[in-house]
C-alpha positions as CSV (number, residue, x, y, z in Angstrom):
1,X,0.0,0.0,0.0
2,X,1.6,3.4,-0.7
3,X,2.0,6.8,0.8
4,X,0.6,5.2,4.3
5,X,3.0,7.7,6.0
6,X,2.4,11.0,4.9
7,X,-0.3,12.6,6.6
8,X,0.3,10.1,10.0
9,X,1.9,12.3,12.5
10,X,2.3,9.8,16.2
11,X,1.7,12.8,18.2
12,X,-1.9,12.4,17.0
13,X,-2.4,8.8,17.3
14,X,-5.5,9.7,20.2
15,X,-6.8,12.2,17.8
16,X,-7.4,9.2,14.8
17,X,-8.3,6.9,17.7
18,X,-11.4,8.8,18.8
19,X,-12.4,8.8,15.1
20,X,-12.0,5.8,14.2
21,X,-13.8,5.3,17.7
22,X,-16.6,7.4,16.4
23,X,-16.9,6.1,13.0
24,X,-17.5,2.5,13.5
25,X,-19.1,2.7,16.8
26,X,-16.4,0.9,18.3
27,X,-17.6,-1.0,22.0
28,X,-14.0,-2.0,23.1
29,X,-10.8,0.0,22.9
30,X,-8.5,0.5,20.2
31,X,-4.8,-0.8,21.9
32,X,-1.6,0.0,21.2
33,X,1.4,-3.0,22.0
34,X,4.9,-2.4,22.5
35,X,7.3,-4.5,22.1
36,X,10.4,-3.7,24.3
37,X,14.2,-5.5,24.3
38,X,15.3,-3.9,27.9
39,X,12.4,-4.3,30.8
40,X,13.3,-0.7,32.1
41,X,11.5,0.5,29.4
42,X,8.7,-1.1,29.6
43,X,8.6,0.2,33.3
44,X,9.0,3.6,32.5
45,X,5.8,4.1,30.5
46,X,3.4,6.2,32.4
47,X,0.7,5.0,35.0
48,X,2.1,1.3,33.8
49,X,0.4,-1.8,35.5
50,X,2.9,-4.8,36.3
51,X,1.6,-7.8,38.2
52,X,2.9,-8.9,41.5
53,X,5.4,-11.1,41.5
54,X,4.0,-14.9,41.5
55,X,1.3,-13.6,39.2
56,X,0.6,-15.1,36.3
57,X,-1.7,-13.6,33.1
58,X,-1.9,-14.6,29.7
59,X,-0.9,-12.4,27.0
60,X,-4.9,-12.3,25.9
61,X,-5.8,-11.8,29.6
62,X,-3.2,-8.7,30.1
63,X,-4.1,-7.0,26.4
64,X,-7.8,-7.3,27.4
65,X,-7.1,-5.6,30.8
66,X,-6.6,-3.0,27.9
67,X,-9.4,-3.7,25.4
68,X,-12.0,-4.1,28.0
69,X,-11.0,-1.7,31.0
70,X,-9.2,0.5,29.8
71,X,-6.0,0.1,31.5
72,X,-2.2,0.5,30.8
73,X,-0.2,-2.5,31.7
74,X,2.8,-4.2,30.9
75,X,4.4,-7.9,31.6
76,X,7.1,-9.8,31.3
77,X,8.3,-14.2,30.5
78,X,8.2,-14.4,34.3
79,X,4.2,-13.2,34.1
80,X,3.6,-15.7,30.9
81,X,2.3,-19.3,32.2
82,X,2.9,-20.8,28.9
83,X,5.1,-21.7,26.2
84,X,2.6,-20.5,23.8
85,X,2.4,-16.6,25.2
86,X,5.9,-16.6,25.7
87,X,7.1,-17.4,22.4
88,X,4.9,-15.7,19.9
89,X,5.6,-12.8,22.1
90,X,9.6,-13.2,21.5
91,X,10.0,-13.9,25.0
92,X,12.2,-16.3,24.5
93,X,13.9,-18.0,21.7
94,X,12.2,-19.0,18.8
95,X,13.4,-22.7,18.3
96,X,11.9,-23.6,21.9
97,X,8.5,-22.7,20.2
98,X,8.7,-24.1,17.0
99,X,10.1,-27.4,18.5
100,X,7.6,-28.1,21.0
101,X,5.0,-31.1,20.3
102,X,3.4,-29.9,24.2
103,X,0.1,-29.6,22.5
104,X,-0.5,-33.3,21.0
105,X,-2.8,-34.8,22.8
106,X,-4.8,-31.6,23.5
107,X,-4.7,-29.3,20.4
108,X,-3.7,-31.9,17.9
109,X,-4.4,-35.6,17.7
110,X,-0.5,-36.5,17.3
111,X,3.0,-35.2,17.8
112,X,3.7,-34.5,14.2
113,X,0.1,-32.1,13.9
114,X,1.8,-30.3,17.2
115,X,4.9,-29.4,15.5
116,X,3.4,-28.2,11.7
117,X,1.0,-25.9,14.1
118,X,4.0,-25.0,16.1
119,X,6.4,-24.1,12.8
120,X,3.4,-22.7,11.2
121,X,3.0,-19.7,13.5
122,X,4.1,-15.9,12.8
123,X,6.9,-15.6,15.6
124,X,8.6,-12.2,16.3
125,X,12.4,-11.7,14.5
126,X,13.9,-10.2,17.9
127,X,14.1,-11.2,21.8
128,X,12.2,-8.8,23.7
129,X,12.1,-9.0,27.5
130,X,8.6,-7.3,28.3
131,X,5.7,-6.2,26.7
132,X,3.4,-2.8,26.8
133,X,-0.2,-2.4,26.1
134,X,-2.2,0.6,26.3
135,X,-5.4,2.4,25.2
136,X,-4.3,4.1,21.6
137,X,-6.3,7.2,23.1
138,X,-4.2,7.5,26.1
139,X,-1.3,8.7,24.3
140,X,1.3,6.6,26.7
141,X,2.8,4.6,24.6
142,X,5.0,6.8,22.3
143,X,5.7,5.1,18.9
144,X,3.8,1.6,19.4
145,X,4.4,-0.9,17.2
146,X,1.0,-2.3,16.4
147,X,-2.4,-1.1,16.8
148,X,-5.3,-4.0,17.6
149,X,-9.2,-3.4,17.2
150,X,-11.2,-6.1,18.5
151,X,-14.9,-5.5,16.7
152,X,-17.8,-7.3,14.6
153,X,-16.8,-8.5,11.3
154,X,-18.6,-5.8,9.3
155,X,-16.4,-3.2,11.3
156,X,-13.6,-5.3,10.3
157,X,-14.8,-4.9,6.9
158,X,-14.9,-1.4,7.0
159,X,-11.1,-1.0,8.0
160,X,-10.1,-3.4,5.5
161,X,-12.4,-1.1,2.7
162,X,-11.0,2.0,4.1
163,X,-7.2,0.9,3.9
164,X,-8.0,-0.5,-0.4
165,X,-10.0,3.1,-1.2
166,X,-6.9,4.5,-2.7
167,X,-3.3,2.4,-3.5
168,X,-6.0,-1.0,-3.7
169,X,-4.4,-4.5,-2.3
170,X,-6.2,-7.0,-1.6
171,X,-5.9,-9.0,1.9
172,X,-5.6,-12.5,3.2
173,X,-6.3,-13.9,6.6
174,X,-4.4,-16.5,7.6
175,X,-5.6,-18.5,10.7
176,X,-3.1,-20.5,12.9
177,X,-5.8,-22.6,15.0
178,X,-4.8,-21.7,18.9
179,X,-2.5,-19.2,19.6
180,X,-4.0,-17.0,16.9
181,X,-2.5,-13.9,18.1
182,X,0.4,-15.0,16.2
183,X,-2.1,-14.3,13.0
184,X,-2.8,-11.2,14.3
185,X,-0.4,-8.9,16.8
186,X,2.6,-10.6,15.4
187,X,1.5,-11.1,12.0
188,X,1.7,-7.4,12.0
189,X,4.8,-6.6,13.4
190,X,6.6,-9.1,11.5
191,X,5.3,-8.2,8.0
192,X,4.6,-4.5,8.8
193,X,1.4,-4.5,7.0
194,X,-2.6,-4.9,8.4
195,X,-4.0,-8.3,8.9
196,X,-7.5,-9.5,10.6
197,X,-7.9,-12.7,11.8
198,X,-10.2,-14.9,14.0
199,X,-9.7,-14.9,17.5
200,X,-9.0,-18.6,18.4
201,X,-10.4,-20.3,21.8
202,X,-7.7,-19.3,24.1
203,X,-8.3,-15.2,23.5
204,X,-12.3,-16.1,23.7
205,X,-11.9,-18.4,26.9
206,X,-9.3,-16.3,29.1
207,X,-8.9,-12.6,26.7
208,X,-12.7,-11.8,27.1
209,X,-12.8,-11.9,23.6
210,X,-16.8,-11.9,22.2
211,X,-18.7,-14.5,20.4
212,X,-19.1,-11.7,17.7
213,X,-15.5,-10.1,17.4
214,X,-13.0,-10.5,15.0
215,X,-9.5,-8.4,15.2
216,X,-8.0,-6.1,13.0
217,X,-4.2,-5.6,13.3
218,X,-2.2,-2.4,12.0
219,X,1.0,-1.1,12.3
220,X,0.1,2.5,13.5
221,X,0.7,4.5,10.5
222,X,-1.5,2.6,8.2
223,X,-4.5,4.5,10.3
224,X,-4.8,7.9,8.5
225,X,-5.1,5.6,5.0
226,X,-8.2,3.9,6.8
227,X,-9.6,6.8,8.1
228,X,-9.4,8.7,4.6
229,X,-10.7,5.3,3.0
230,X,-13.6,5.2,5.1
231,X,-14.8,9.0,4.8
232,X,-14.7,8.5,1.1
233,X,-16.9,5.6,1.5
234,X,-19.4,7.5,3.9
235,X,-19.4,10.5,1.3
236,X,-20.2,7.8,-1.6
237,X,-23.0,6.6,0.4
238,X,-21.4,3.5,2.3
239,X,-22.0,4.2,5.6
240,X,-21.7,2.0,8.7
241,X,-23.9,0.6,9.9
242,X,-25.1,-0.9,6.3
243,X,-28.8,-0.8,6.9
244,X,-30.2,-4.3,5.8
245,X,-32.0,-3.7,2.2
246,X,-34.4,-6.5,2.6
247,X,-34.5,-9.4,0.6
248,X,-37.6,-9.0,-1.1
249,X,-37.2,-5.7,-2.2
250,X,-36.4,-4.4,-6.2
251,X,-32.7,-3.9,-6.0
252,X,-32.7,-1.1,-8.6
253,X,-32.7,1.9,-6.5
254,X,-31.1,0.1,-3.9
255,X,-28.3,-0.2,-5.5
256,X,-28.0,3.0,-8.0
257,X,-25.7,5.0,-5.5
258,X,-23.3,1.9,-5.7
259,X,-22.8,0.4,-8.3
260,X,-23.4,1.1,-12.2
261,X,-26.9,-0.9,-13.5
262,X,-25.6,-0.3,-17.0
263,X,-22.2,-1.9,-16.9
264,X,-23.9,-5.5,-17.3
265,X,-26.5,-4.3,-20.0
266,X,-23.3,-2.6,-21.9
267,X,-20.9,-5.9,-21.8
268,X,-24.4,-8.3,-23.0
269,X,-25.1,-6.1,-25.8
């Protein structure tokens, strides 16, 4: 996708927020995730929540202390309470992931199903030793690396319209099974482009994640694109919500405003 940079400015990433907030009707917040390779950083973001030591979160459970109230928090391997968090996060080395058959017997009917799951997953290219997440409208994470928007699937599909409006690409989901963040958060930070993906079990079952919700993934910059995508769609008369037509209805005038009723007509003739 091109030019995705030149209106973003970071210092207003709370100003896009609130209208992308506003423009989709979001019901959970917009988050921001940091990845950081010295811990000391991590502990120096502002009005940061770390859990006591002992504690132990997974990576869904401390993002959605984010997406669902609102808070700024930050962890660590010692806070992870599996292999699974800890590795797609880059808390620890890749190989230990990728060559790990833990899940046969649970996940996957055999050892060999374990590991093409395990080798099949987006895994970060660095160590990090902690992790940030914070509301994208709070401002406290300065230069984040990736931007996650938990919301219905037609939301989804109004990012996903907003970011092909101008400079078109098309987009592919990919969908790992359980430990989909890696098709998601990481997916996006290792390929620096935007990806949605289906939340898997674990996010849903400890990450609060709703029976409707999808996530859209972003590094930050690509949101001024989306915004500008989806304005030009609300001016052309594709608004969210879409307002069901009704099935039984003459599509003519229905679809006018969208679409051109003569093209077909044209390339019969």
């Amino acid at each position: 996708m091109d030019d995705v940079t030149s209106n973003y400015d970071s210092a207003r990433l709370p100003e896009y927020t609130r209208e992308l907030i506003e423009l989709l009707r979001l019901r959970s917040t917009p988050t921001a995730l940091k990845f950081f390779e010295k811990k000391e950083d991590m502990e120096a973001v502002p009005k940061i929540r770390i859990p006591t030591p002992g504690a132990m979160f997974t990576a869904c459970q401390m993002v959605a202390q984010t997406t669902r109230l609102n808070y700024t928090v930050g962890f660590t391997n010692e806070h992870m309470p599996t292999l699974q968090c800890s590795g797609i996060l880059g808390l620890i080395s890749g190989h230990h992931f990728k060559d790990s058959p833990h899940l046969a017997g649970k996940w996957f009917k055999t050892e060999e199903d374990a590991l093409r799951h395990q080798r099949s997953a987006y895994l970060p290219q660095k160590h990090y030793e902690a992790v940030a997440s914070s509301p994208m409208v709070s401002g406290r994470i300065k230069e984040p690396d990736v931007c996650l928007v938990y919301a219905t699937p037609q939301q989804v599909v109004f990012m996903c319209c907003g970011l092909q409006y101008e400079g078109y690409e098309s987009f592919d989901s990919s969908f790992v099974g359980e430990s989909s963040c890696s098709d998601s958060w990481v997916r996006a930070l290792v390929t620096d482009k935007p990806c949605f993906t289906i939340p898997c079990y674990g996010e849903r079952r400890f990450g609060g994640v709703l029976e409707d919700e999808m996530l859209m993934a972003f590094p930050p910059r690509y949101i001024c694109k989306m915004l500008d995508g989806i304005r030009n769609l609300s001016r052309n008369g594709m608004r969210y919500p879409a307002s069901p037509y009704g099935i039984q209805n003459d599509v003519q005038a229905g679809m006018g405003a969208f679409y051109n009723l003569n093209a077909l007509r044209r390339e019969l003739d």
